[in-house]
C-alpha positions in Angstrom: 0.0 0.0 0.0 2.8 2.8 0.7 4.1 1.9 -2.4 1.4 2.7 -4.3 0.8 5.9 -2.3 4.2 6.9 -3.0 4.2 5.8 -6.6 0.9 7.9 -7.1 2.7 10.9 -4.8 5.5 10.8 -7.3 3.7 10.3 -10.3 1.0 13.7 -9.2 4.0 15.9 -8.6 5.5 14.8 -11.9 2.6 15.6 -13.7 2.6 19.2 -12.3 6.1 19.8 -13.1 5.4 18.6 -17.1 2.0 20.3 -17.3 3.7 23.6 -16.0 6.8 23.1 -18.5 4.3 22.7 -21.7 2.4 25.7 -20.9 5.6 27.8 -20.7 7.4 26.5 -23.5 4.0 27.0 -26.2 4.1 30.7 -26.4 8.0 30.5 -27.7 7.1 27.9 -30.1 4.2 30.1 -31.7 6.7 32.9 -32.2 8.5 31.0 -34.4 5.9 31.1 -37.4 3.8 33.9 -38.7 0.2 32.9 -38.2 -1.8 33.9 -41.2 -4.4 31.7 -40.9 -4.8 32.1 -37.4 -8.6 32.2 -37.7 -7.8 28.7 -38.8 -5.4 27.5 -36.5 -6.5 24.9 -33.4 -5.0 23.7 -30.6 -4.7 19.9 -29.9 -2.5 17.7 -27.4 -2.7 14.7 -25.0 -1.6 13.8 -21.6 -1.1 10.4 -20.6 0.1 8.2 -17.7 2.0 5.1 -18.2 3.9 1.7 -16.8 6.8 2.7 -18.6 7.9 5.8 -21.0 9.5 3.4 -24.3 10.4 4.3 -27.8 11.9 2.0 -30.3 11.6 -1.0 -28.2 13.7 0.7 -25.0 12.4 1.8 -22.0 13.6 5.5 -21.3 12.6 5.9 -17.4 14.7 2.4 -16.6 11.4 0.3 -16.8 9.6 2.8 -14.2 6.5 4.4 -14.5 6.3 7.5 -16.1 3.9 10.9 -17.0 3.7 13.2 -20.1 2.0 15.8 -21.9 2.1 16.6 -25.6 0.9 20.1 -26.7 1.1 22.1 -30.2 -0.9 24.4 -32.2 -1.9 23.4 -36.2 -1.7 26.8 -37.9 -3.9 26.0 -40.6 -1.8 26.0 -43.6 -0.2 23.0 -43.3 2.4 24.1 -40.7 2.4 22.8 -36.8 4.7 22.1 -34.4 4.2 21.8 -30.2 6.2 20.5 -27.2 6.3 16.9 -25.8 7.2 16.6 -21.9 8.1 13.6 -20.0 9.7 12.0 -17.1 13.2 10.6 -18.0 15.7 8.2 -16.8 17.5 6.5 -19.3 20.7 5.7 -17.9 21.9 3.5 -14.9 21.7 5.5 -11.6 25.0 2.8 -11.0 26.7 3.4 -14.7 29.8 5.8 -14.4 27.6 7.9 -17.8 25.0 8.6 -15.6 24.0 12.0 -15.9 21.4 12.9 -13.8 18.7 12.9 -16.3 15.1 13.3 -14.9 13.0 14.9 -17.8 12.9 15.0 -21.8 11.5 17.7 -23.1 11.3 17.9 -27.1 10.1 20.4 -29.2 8.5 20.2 -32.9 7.9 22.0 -36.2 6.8 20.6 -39.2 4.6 20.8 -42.3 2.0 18.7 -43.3 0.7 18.2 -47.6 -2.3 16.4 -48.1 -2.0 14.3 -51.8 -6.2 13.6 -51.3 -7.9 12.7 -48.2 -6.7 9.6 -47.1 -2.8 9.8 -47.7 -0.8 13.2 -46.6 2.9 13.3 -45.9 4.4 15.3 -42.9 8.0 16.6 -42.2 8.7 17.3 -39.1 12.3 18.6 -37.3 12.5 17.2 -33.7 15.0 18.8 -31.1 15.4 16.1 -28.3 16.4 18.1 -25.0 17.3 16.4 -21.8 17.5 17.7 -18.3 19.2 16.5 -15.3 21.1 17.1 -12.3 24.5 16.6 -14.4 23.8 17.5 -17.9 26.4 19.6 -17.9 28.8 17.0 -18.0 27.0 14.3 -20.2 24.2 16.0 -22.8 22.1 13.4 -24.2 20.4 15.9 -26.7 20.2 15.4 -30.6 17.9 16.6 -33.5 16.0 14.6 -35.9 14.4 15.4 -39.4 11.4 12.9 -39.7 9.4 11.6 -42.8 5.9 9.9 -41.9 3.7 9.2 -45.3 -0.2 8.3 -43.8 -1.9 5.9 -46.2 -4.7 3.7 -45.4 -2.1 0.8 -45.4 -0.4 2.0 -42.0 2.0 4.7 -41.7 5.3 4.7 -43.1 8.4 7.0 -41.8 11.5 7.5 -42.4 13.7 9.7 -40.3 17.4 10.6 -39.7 18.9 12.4 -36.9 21.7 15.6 -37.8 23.9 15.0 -35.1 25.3 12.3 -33.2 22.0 9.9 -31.6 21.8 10.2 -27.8 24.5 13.1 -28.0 28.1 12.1 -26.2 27.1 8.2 -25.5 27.2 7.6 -29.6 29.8 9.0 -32.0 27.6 9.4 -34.9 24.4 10.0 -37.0 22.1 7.4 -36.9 18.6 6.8 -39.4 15.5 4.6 -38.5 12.5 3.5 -40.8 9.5 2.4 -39.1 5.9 1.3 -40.0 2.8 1.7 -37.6 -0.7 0.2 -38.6 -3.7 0.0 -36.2 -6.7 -1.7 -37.3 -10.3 -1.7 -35.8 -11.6 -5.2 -34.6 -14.2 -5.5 -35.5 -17.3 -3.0 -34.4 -15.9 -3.7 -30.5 -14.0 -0.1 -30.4 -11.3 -1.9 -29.8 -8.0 -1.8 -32.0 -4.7 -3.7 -32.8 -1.9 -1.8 -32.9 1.3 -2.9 -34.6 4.6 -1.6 -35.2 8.0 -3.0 -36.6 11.0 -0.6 -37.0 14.5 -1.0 -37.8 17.1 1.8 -36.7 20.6 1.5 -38.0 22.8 2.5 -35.2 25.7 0.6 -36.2 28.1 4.0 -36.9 27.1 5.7 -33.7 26.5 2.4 -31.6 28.4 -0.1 -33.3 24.8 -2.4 -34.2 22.0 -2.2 -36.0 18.5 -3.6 -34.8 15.2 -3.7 -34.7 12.2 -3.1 -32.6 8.4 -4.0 -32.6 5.3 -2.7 -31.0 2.3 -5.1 -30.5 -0.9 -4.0 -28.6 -4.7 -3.5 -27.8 -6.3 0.0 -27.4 -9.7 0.5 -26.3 -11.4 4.0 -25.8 -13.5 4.5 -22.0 -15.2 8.1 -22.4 -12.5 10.4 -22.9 -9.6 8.3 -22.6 -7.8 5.6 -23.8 -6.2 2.7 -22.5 -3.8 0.3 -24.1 -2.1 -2.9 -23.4 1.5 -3.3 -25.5 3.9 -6.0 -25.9 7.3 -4.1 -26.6 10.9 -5.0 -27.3 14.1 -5.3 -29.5 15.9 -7.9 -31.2 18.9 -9.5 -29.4 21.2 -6.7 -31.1 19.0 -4.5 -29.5 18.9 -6.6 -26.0 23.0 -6.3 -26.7 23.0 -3.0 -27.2 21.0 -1.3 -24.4 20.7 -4.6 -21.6 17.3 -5.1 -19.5 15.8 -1.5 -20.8 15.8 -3.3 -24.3 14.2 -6.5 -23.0 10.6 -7.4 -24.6 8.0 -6.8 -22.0 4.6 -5.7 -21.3 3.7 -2.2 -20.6 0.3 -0.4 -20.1 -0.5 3.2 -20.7 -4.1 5.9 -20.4 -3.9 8.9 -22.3 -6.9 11.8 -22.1 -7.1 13.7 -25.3 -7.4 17.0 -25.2 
């Protein structure tokens, strides 16, 4: 019971400190763009709460629980970018590279063409930025130029970051393609969601690998809840240790 009353304490005072850094990070990102179609223009975002904060297959928060909030403004004309906020804890506490980290926060731009209704590709330029008690010492930041073409086949990205991945633990650029499909069962509401992606680390990290996604979604009023099977091939597993591991993970995320 007190660690669930802790876990909850940690995860409510988490969530203020992300919901506090998205709200004063979006009126910097909207100076960067002209707004011209401002009467067009909408807000959109998300806050969720999960068992564990992964991306390509590796848990970032050391398999511990984590909270975030995703917030941007579409202009209207195709252009839209925003601010995603989590907690963060990629590295060892014990590994001599540990640097402190305790929150990402990335920020977006990009531009979105629609070919017809049901395929439109984006590009979008992502600035990873993490924070942390030592990041003076050790940055992990990087930036990424992403591709994602939405058909009604799944999603299909490319992207390629323009520095070195994970900053001064790689030693070079690194580029990932990735496809993402999720498909109604069907008239239940509920949806299977797959991914398969291959990032080719093997400059910056000395391995390639690749990483799947395999889960159920199901919508309860306003949010919704999702049940994934995660993890990496044994490159992967080799690469990163027990964050890279395949495991289950839940997560609930409100749309706002």
């Amino acid at each position: 019971m007190n660690y669930l009353l802790d876990t909850w304490k940690s995860a409510t005072q988490d969530s203020l400190i992300i919901v506090t850094k998205a709200l004063h990070l979006l009126p910097y990102l909207l100076l960067l763009f002209t707004l011209p179609s401002l009467a067009d223009g909408s807000y959109y975002g998300h806050a969720s709460v999960t068992t564990d904060h992964r991306a390509y297959g590796v848990s970032l928060t050391q398999t511990d629980p984590a909270v975030q909030v995703l917030a941007g403004y579409d202009v209207g004309n195709g252009f839209y970018l925003g601010t995603f906020v989590s907690t963060f804890n990629f590295i060892d506490d014990a590994s001599p590279y540990e640097a402190g980290e305790n929150l990402e926060t990335d920020v977006y731009v990009g531009y979105r063409h629609l070919f017809n209704e049901e395929v439109y590709l984006s590009v979008t330029l992502y600035q990873y930025l993490i924070q942390g008690s030592n990041s003076a010492d050790i940055s992990l930041d990087f930036t990424e130029l992403m591709f994602d073409l939405y058909t009604p086949y799944g999603q299909f990205s490319f992207s390629h970051t323009l520095n070195d991945i994970l900053g001064d633990l790689s030693v070079d650029k690194a580029y990932r393609v990735e496809y993402n499909k999720s498909q109604s069962l069907w008239e239940s509401g509920l949806s299977l969601d797959m991914q398969l992606g291959w990032w080719n680390t093997k400059d910056a990290l000395g391995d390639d690998y690749v990483y799947y996604n395999l889960g159920l979604s199901y919508p309860i009023g306003p949010v919704t809840a999702c049940f994934t099977y995660n993890g990496t091939d044994n490159a992967g597993q080799d690469l990163f240790g027990h964050i890279a591991d395949p495991t289950f993970f839940a997560k609930a995320t409100w749309t706002f």
